[in-house]
C-alpha positions in Angstrom: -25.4 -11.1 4.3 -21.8 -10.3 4.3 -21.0 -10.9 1.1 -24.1 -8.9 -0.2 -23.2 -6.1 1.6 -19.3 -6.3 0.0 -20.7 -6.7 -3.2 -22.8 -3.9 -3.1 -19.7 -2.2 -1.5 -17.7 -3.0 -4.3 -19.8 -1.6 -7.3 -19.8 1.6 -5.5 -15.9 1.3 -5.5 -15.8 0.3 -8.9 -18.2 4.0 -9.7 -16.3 6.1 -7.5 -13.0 5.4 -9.4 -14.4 4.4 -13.0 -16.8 8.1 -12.8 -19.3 6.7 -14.8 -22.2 4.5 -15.0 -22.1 1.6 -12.2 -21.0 -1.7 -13.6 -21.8 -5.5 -11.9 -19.0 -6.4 -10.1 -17.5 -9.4 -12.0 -17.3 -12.2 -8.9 -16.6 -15.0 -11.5 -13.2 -13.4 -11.5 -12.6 -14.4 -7.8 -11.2 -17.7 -6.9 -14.6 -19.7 -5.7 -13.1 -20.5 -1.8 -10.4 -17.8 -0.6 -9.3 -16.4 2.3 -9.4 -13.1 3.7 -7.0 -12.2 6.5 -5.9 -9.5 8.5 -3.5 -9.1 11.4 -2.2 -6.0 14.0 1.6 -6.4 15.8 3.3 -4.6 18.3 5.3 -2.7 15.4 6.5 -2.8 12.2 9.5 -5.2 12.5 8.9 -9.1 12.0 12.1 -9.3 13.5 11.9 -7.5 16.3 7.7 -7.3 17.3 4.5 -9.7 17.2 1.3 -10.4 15.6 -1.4 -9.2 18.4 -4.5 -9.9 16.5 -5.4 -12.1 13.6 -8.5 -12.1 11.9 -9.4 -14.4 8.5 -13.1 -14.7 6.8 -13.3 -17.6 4.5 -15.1 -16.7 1.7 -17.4 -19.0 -0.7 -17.9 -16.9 -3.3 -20.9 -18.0 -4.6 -22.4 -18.1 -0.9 -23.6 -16.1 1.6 -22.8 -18.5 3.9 -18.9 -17.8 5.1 -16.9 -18.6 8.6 -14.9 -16.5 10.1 -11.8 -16.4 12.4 -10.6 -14.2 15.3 -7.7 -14.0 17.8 -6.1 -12.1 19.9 -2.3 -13.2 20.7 -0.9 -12.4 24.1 2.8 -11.1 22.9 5.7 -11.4 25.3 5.9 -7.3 26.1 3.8 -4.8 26.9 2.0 -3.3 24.2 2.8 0.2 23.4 0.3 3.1 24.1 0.8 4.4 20.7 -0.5 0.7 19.1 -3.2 1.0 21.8 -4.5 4.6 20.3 -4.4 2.7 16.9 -5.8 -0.5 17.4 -8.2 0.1 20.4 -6.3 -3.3 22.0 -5.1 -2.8 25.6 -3.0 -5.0 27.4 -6.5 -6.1 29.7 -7.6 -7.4 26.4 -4.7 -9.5 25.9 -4.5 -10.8 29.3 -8.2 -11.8 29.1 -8.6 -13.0 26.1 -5.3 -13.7 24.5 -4.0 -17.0 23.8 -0.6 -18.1 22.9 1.3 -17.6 19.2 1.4 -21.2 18.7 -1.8 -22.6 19.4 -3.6 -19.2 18.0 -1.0 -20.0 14.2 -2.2 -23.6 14.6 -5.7 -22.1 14.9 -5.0 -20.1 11.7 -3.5 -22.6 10.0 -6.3 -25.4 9.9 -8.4 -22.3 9.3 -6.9 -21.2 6.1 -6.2 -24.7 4.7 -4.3 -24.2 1.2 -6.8 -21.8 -0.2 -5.7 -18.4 -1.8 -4.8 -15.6 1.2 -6.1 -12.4 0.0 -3.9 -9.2 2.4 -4.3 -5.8 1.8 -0.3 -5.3 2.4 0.8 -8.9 1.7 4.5 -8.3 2.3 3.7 -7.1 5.8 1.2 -9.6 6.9 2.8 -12.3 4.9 6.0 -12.0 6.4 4.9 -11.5 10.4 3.0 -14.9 9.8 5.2 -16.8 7.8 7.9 -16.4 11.0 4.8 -17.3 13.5 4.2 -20.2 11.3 7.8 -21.4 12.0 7.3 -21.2 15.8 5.4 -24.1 15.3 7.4 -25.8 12.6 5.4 -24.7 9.8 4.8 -23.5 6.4 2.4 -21.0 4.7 2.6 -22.1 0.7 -0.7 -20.7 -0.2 -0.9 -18.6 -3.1 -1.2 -15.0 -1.9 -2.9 -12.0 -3.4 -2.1 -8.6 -2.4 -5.2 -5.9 -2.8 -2.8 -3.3 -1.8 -0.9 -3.7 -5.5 -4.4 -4.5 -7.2 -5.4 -0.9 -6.1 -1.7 0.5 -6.9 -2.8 -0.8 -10.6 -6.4 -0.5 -11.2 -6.6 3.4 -10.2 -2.8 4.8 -10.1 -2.0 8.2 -9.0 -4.8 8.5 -6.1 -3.3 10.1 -3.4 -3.4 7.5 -0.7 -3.8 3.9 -1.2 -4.5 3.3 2.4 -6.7 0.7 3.0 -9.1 3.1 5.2 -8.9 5.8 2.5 -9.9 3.5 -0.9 -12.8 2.7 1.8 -14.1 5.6 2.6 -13.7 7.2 -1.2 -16.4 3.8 -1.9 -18.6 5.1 0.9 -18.1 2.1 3.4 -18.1 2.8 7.2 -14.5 2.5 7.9 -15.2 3.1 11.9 -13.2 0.0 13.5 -11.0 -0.2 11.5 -7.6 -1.2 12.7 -9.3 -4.4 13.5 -8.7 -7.5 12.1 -11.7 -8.7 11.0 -13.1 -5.0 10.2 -10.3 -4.5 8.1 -10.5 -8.1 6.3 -14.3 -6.4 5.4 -12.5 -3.7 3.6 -10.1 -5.7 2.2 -12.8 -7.9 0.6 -14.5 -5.3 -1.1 -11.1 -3.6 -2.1 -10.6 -6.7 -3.7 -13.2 -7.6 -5.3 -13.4 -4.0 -7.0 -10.2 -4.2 -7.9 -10.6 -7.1 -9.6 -13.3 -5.9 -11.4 -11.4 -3.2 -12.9 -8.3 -4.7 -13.7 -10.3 -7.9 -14.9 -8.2 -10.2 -12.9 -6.8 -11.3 -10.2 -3.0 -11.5 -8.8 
């Protein structure tokens, strides 16, 4: 049902931009098994802060049958009240639920196996878990595509390319986002409308 709903999701994108009449989005474009994924920190810094969330759907793109993953990390600080506003995570949450960086990356990991990662801002979310993937001795090689530079490309000169904003011009419900596995939602359809315009994929 989730990849209907994207779909669907996605031809209204692909309207809204193009201003004219609806076209199919073209899924033959999309790589047949890919990955979805999504993650909040602490801050901005791979150096300096840490994931908090991660969120991945696998995708089968000529399924409606997909898996899903979702974590939430317990970081080694406090979480700021400024993240909290953003991300609707407390420090509760993380006490309750969270689990460690390195069994939550291993987690991911076996999750994602060496399919395609598809990020909205792959050089953020890239980077923050390519350094929690060396926590635990580890590699990402996966090939990566970054929606975020799709978008840039397919419709430049919008006014805001923020994941939220491309949403909401398409007519999705962006409410929750900020969320991992919310925002991997919006990435998909992002993606897959982008795609369709630029009549590729990166």
């Amino acid at each position: 049902m989730l990849w209907i709903v994207l779909i669907i999701a996605a031809v209204v994108l692909v309207y809204y931009f193009l201003r004219r009449k609806p076209q199919k989005a073209d899924i033959s474009l999309l790589p047949e098994h890919f990955v979805v994924v999504d993650i909040e920190t602490t801050g901005l810094d791979p150096e300096k802060h840490e994931i908090i969330e991660i969120g991945a759907v696998k995708v089968n793109r000529d399924s409606n049958f997909h898996t899903t993953l979702s974590a939430l990390v317990k970081p080694s600080k406090k979480v700021s009240k400024k993240i909290t506003e953003l991300t609707g995570i407390t420090d509760e949450m993380l006490d309750r639920d969270g689990e460690g960086i390195e069994s939550a990356m291993n987690g991911f990991l076996e999750f994602i196996g060496d399919h395609r990662l598809v990020y909205y801002n792959a050089p953020f979310d890239h980077t923050f878990l390519t350094k929690a993937a060396s926590l635990v001795g580890r590699k990402i090689e996966n090939p990566v595509s970054c929606a975020l530079d799709m978008s840039r490309r397919a419709w430049p000169g919008l006014k805001s390319y923020k994941l939220a904003s491309l949403a909401g011009m398409g007519g999705l419900d962006t409410n929750g986002n900020h969320r991992a596995l919310k925002d991997c939602e919006l990435t998909m359809t992002v993606y897959a409308a982008a795609a369709t315009k630029l009549g590729r994929i990166s």
